[in-house]
C-alpha positions as CSV (number, residue, x, y, z in Angstrom):
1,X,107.7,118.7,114.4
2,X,109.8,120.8,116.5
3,X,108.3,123.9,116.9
4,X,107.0,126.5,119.3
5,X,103.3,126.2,119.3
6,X,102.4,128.5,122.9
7,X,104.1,131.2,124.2
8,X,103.9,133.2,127.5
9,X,104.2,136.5,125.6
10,X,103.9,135.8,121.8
11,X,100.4,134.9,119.8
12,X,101.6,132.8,116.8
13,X,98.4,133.1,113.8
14,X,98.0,129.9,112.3
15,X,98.5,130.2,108.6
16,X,97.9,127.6,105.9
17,X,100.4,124.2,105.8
18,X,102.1,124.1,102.7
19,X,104.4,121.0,101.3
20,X,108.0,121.6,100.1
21,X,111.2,119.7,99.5
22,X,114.5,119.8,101.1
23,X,117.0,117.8,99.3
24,X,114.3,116.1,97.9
25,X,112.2,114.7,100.7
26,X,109.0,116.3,101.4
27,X,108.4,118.3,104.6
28,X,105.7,120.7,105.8
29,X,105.4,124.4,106.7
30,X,103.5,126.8,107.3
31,X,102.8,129.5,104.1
32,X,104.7,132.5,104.4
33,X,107.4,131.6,107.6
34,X,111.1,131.7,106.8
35,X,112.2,128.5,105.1
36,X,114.7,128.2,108.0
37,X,112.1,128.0,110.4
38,X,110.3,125.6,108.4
39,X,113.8,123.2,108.3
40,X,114.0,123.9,112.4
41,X,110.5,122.2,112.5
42,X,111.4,119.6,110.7
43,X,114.5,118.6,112.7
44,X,117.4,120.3,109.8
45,X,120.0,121.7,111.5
46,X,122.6,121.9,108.7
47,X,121.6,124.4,105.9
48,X,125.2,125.1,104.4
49,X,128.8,124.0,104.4
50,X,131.6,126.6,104.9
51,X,133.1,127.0,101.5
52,X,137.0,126.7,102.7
53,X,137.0,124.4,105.3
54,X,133.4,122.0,104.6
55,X,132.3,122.8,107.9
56,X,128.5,122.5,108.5
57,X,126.7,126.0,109.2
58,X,123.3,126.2,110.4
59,X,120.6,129.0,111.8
60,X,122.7,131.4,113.7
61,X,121.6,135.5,113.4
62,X,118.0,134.7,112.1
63,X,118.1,138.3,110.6
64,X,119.7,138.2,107.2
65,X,123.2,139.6,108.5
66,X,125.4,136.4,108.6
67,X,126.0,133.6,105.6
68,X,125.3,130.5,107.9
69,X,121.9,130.1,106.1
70,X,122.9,130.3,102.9
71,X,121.1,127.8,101.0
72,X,120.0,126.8,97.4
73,X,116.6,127.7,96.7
74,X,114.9,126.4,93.6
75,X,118.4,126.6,91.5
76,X,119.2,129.6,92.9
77,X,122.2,129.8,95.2
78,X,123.0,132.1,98.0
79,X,119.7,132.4,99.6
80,X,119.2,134.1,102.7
81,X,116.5,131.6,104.3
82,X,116.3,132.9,107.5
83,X,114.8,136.0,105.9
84,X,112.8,134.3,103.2
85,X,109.3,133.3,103.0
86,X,108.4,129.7,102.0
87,X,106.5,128.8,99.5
88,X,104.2,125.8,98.4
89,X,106.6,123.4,96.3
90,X,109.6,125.5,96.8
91,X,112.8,123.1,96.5
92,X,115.5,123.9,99.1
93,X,118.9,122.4,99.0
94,X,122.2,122.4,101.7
95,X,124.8,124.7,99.9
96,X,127.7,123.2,99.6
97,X,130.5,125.8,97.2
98,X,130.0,129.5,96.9
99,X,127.1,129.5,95.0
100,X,127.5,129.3,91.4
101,X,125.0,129.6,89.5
102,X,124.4,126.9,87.1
């Protein structure tokens, strides 16, 4: 996993591992982080495509300003994940339109 486990200045609380899936394989992470942290640790780096162009988007503002982590969330689209908590089972998919929903 790719992620920070000591820090110079932080203190990170170890919370329970939880299993979810992300375009259908299963992957860990930790109950309540942001689903986009949880994809970071498992090596995702692509969460959406650009709706115009296809580009590939990924973590960029980590605050819930920009789109890039739009992502579909158990069916439903447009999901902030960089602001959102995971949850056990929770099916996360790469966006790849506007975000109908279905």
């Amino acid at each position: 996993m790719r992620r920070i486990e000591v820090h110079p200045i932080l203190t990170f609380t170890t919370k329970r591992k939880i299993r979810f899936l992300f375009e259908g394989k299963e992957m860990e992470g930790y109950e309540g982080e942001p689903i986009a942290s949880a994809l970071v640790a498992n090596g995702v780096t692509m969460f959406r495509e650009s709706p115009d162009l296809h580009r590939p988007r990924g973590f960029f503002c980590a605050i819930g300003n920009c789109s890039s982590c739009f992502m579909n969330v158990d069916g439903r689209p447009n999901v902030r994940t960089c602001i959102t908590p995971i949850k056990e089972g929770m099916q996360v998919q790469v966006q790849r339109d506007k975000g109908v929903l279905g």
